[in-house]
Backbone as a chain_set.jsonl record, in Angstrom:
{"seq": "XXXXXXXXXXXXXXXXXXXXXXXXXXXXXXXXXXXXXXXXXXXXXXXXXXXXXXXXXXXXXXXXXXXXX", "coords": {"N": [[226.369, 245.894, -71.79], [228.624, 246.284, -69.606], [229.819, 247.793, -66.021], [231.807, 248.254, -63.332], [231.032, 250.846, -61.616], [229.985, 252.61, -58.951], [227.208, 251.476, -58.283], [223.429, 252.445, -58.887], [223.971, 255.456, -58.8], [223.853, 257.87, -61.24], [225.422, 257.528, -64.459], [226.127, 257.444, -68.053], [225.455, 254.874, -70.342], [227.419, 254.519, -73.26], [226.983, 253.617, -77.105], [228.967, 252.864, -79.876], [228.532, 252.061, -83.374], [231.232, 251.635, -85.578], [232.016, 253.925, -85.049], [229.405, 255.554, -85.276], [227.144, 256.793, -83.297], [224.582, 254.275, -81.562], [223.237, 254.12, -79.138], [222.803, 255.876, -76.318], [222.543, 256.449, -72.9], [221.42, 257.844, -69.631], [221.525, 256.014, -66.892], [221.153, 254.275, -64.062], [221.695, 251.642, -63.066], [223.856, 248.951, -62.978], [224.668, 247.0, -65.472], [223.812, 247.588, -68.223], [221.517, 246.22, -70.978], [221.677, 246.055, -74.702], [219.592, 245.498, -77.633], [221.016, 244.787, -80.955], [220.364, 245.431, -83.945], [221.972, 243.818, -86.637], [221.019, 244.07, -89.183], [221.37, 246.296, -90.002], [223.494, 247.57, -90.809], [226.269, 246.444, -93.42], [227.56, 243.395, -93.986], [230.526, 241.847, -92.769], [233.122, 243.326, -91.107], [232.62, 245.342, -87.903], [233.337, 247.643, -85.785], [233.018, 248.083, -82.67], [232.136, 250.298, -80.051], [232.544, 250.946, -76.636], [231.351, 253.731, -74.137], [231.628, 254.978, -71.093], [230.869, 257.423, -69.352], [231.01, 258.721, -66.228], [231.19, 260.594, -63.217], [232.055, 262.945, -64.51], [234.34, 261.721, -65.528], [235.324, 259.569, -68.633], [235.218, 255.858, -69.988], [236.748, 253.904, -71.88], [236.257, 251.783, -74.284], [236.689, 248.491, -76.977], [235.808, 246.613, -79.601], [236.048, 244.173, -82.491], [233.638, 243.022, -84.62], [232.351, 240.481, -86.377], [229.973, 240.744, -89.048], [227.324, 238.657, -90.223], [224.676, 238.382, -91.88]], "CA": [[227.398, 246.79, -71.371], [228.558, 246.419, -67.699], [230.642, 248.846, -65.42], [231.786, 248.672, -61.657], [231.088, 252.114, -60.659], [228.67, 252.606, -58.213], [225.157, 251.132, -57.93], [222.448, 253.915, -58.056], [224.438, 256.492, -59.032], [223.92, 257.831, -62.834], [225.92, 256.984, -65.531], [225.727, 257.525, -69.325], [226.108, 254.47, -71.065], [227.443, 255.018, -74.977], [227.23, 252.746, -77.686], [228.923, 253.19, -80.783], [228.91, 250.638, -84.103], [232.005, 252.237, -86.513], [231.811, 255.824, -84.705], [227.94, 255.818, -84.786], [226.106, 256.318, -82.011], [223.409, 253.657, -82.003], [222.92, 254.496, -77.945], [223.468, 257.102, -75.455], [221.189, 256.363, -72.274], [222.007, 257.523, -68.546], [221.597, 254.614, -66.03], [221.929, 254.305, -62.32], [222.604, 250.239, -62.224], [225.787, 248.363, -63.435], [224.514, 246.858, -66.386], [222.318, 247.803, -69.461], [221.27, 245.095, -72.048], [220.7, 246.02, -75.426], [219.797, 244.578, -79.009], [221.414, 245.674, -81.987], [219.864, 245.194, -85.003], [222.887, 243.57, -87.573], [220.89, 243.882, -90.554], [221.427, 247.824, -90.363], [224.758, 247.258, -90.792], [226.674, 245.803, -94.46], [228.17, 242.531, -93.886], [232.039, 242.293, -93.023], [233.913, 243.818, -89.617], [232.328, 246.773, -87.447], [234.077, 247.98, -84.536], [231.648, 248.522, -81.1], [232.911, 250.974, -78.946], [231.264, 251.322, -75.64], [231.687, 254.592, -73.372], [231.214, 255.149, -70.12], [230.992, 258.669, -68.429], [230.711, 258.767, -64.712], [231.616, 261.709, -62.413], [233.044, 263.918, -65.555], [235.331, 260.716, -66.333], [235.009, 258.748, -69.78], [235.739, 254.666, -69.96], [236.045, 253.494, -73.301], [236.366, 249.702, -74.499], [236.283, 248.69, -78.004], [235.837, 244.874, -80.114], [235.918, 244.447, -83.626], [233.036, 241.341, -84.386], [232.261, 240.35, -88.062], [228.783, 240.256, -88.808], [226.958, 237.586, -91.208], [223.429, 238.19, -92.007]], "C": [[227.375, 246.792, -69.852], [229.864, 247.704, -67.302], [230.649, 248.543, -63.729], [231.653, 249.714, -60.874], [229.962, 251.676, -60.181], [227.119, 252.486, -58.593], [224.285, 251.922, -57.922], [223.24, 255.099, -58.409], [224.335, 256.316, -60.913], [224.867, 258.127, -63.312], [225.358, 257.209, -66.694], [226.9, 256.281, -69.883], [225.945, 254.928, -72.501], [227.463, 253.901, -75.671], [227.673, 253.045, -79.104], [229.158, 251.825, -82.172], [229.735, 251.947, -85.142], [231.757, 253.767, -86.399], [230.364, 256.589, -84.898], [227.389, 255.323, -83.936], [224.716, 255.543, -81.834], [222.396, 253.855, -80.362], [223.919, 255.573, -76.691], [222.365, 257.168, -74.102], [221.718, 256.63, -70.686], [221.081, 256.579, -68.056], [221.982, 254.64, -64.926], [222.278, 252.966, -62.094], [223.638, 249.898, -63.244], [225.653, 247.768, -64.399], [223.449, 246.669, -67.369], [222.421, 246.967, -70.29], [220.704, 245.931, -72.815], [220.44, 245.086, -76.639], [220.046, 244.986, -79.737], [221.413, 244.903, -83.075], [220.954, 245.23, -86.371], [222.258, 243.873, -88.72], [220.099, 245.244, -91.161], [222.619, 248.387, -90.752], [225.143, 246.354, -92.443], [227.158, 244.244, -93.63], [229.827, 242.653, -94.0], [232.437, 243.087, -91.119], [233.524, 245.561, -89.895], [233.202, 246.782, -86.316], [232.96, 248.746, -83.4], [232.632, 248.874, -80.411], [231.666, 251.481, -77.966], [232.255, 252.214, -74.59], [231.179, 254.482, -71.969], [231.46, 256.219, -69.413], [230.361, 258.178, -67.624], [231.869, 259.467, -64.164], [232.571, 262.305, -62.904], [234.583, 262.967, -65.861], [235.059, 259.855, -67.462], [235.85, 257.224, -69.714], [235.661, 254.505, -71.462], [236.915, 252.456, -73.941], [236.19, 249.493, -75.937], [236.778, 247.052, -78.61], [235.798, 244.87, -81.426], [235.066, 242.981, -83.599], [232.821, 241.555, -85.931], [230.476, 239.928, -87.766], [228.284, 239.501, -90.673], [225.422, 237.752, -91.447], [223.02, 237.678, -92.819]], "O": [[226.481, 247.152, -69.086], [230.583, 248.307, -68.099], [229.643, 248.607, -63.023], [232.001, 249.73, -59.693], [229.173, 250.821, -60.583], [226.246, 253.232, -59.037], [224.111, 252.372, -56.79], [222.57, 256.021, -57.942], [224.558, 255.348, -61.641], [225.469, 259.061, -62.781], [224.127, 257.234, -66.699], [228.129, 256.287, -69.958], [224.955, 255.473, -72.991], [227.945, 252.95, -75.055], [226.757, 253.548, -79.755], [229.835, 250.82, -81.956], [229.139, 252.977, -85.457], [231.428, 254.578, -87.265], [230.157, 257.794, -84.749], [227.107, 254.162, -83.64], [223.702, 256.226, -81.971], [221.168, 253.768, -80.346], [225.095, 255.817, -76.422], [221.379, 257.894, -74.231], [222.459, 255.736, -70.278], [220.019, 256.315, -68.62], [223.127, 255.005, -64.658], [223.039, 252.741, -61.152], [224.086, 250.598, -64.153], [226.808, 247.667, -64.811], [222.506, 245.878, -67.371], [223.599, 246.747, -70.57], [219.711, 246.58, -72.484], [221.002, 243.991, -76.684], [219.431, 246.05, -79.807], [222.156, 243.944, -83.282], [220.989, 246.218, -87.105], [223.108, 244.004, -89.601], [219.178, 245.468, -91.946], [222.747, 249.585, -91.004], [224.267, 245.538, -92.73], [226.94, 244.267, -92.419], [230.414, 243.266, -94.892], [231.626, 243.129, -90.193], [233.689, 246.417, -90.764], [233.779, 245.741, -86.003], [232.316, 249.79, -83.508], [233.662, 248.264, -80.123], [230.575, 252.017, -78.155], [233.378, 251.877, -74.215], [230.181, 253.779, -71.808], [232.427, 256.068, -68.666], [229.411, 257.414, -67.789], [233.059, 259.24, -64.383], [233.676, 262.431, -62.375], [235.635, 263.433, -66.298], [234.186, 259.091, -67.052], [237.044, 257.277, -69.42], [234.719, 254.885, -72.157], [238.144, 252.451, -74.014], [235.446, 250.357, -76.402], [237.773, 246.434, -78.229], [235.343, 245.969, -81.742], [235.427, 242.013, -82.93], [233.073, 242.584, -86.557], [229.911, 239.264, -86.898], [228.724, 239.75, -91.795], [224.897, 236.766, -90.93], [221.803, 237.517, -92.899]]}, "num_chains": 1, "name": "protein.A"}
C-alpha cells in the first residue's frame, strides 16, 4: 500500500479483504508492505479495499483479484 502524502508524518493505513479489516496500522513513511494470507479466504473473487486517513481526510482505492489456492 503506497500514498504521496507526506514523509514522516502519521498516517493510518487500512486494509480491507470483502469489508474485513485484515489491517489498520498508523505509519509515518509512504509505503507499508504486507502479506496476506489467501488461504483464509474461499476460493473465487474478493475485493481489497485500501484506506488511507491523513489529516481527518480518508483515500480509498479498491481491486477485485481472484484467488486460487
Amino acid at each position: 500500500m503506497a500514498t504521496t502524502a507526506t514523509w514522516g508524518q502519521t498516517k493510518t493505513f487500512t486494509l480491507l479483504v470483502d469489508r474485513t479489516t485484515i489491517l489498520s496500522q498508523p505509519y509515518t513513511g509512504s509505503t507499508l508492505w504486507i502479506t496476506w494470507d489467501t488461504a483464509k479466504v474461499s476460493n473465487g473473487t474478493h475485493t481489497l479495499t485500501f484506506r488511507l486517513t491523513y489529516n481527518g481526510q480518508t483515500a480509498t482505492t479498491s481491486e477485485s483479484v481472484v484467488v486460487s489456492n
